[in-house]
C-alpha positions in Angstrom: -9.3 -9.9 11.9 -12.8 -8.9 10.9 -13.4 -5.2 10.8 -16.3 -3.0 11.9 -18.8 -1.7 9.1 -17.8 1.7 9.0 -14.1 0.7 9.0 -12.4 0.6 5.6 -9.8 -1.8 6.1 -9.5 -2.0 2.4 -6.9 -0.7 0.0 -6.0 2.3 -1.0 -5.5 1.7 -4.8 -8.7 2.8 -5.8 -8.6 6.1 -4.1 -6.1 9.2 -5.3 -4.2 9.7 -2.0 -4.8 13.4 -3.0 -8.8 12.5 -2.5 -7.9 11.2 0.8 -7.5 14.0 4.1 -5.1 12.2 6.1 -4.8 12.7 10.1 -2.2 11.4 12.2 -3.8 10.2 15.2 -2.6 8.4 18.2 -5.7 7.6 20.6 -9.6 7.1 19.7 -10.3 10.8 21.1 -8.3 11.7 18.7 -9.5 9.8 16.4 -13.1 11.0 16.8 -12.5 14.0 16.7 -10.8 14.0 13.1 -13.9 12.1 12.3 -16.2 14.6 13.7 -14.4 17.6 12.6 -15.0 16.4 9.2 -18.5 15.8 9.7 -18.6 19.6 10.9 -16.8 20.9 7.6 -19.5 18.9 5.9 -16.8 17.2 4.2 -17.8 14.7 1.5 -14.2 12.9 0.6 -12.3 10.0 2.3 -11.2 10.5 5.7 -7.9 8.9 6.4 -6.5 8.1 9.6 -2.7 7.2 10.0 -0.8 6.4 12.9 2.0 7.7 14.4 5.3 7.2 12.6 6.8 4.0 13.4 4.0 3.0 15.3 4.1 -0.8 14.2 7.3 -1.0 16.9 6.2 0.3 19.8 2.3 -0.2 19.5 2.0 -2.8 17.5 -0.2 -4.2 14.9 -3.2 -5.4 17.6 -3.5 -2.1 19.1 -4.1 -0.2 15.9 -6.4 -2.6 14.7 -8.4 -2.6 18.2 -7.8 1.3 18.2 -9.8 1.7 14.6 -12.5 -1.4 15.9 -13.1 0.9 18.8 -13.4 4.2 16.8 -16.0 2.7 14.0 -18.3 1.6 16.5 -19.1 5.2 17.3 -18.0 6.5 13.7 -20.5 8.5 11.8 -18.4 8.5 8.4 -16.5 5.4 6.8 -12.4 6.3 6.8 -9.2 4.3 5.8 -6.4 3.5 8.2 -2.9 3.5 7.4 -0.4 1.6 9.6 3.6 3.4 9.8 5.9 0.5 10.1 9.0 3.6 9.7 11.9 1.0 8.0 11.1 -2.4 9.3 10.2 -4.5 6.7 9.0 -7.2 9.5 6.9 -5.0 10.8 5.2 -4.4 7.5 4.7 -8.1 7.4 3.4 -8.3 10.5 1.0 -5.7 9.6 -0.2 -7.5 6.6 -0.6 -10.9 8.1 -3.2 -9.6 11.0 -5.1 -8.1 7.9 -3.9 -4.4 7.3 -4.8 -3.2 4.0 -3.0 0.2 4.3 0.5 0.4 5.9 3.6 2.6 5.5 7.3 1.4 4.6 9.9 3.4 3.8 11.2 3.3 0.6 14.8 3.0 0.9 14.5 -0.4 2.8 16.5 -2.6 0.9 13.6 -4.8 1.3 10.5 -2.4 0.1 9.9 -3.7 -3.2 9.7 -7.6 -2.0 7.5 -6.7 0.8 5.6 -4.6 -1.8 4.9 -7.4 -4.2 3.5 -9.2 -1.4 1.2 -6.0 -0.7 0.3 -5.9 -4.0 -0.4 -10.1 -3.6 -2.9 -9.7 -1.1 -4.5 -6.2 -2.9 -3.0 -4.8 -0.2 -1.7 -0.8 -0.3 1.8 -0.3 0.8 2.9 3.5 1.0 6.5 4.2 0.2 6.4 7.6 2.2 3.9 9.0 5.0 1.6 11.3 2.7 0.5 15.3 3.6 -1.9 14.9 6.6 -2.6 17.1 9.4 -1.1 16.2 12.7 -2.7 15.5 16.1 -0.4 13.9 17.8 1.3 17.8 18.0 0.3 20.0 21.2 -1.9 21.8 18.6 -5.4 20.2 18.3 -7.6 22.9 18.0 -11.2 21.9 16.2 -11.3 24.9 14.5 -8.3 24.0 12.7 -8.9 20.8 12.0 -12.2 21.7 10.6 -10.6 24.4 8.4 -8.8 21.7 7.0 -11.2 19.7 5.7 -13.3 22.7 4.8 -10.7 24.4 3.1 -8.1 22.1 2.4 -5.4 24.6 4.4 -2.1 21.9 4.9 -0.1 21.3 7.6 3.9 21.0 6.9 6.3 18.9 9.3 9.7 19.8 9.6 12.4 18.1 11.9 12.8 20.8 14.1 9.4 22.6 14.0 6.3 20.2 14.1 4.3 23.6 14.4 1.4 23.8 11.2 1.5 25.9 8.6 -2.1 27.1 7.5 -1.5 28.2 4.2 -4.5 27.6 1.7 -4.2 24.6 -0.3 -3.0 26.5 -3.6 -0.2 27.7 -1.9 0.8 24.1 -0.1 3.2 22.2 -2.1 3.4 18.5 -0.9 
């Protein structure tokens, strides 16, 4: 699948994921709006965009890839895009053979380390955990916030039972 110009379908291997502000997205508003928000904060590092967890199941690899397609054309900024296949090897496979250069696989699949190898095959990045982003998906999507965090690197904890973020400076965020 050929991607758009501003679209970095690439892999991650030559970017420190702690260079990278991740955002969990789930729509292009969303999307945009990460994108924009950085542009606001004047924000000169990688962008990365990362979808929902599990989102390989019950969106599938064609929607993502037509989801980012749809947000470069009216993207300002190049990002990276990070596909969560949650435990399902086959889904990071899947992922892989429509072109994904970034996914997600948890890694204590039995098969992570196979599927990895054929990641690393195809210079490929595959993510053994979902790293630190800050979450849209969440009722809380306030631009301000989102622009703090790119301006000021403040982090946004998940925990099972409260999805709420934490806006702690950076120094004080442990990830």
């Amino acid at each position: 699948m050929a991607s758009s110009m501003l679209t970095e379908n690439r892999p991650l291997f030559s970017l420190s994921h702690s260079g990278i502000r991740y955002v969990c997205v789930s729509g292009h508003a969303q999307a945009c709006m990460a994108l924009r928000a950085a542009d606001q904060a004047a924000y000169g590092g990688c962008v990365g965009l990362l979808s929902p967890p599990g989102a390989v199941a019950f969106m599938g690899v064609s929607w993502w890839h037509a989801l980012m397609d749809g947000v470069a054309e009216s993207a300002t900024r190049s990002f990276v895009h990070v596909l969560d296949c949650d435990s399902s090897p086959a889904g990071a496979l899947m992922a892989l053979r429509c072109g994904q250069q970034a996914a997600i696989l948890r890694q204590q699949n039995p098969q992570y380390e196979t599927v990895r190898a054929l990641y690393a095959q195809q210079n490929a990045a595959l993510l053994p955990q979902c790293p630190p982003s800050f979450n849209l998906i969440t009722p809380l999507s306030a631009i301000s916030s989102l622009v703090g965090y790119f301006a000021h690197g403040y982090c946004q904890h998940q925990h099972p039972e409260n999805n709420v973020p934490d806006t702690r400076q950076k120094k004080d965020c442990s990830t």
